[in-house]
C-alpha angles and dihedrals in degrees: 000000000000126000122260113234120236118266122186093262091062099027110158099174107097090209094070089045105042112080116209114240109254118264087241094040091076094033086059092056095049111106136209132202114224109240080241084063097044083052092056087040086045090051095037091073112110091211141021093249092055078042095049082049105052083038090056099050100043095047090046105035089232120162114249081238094052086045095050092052093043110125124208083252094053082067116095100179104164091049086046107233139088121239120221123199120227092244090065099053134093093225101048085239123121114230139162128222127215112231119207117251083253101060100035078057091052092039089053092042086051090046091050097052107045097042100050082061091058 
């Protein structure tokens, strides 16, 4: 006896039911922080290292998982960028991020610091 073939009462492949989220559903979900809010999270820090941290993710757009793996020889602070290896992305895909002058000047003062007292 042959087959029937599928009809929309009795589908049974999930790509015809399944409907795909609409491109402005999720963009709409996605949530900013006001750059008044970024200063409150920024000063609400207790120490500069908590400080350096917040400052870093926010002005490189890092994820908290990326910052938490970088190595003192991912930083590249005289060319500016960080350097992120492919096994600490979420992608699986190596990439390197550029820092502001500001910040490479905080990340090597904080260097500095912590590691003459080693």
């Amino acid at each position: 006896m042959p087959r029937k073939r599928p009809t929309r009462e009795n589908e049974t492949r999930p790509s015809k039911r399944a409907k795909k989220p609409h491109k402005q559903a999720w963009q709409d979900s996605i949530k900013y922080l006001s750059v008044e809010e970024v200063q409150k999270l920024l000063n609400a820090a207790t120490d500069y290292r908590d400080h350096l941290v917040l400052n870093t993710l926010y002005r490189t757009g890092m994820r908290v998982g990326e910052l938490t793996r970088v190595r003192v020889e991912d930083l590249k602070l005289t060319e500016r960028f960080i350097a992120i290896p492919a096994a600490h992305t979420k992608t699986r895909q190596g990439r390197t991020v550029t820092i502001p002058p500001e910040l490479a000047q905080e990340i090597a003062a904080y260097k500095k610091e912590v590691y003459n007292h080693l």
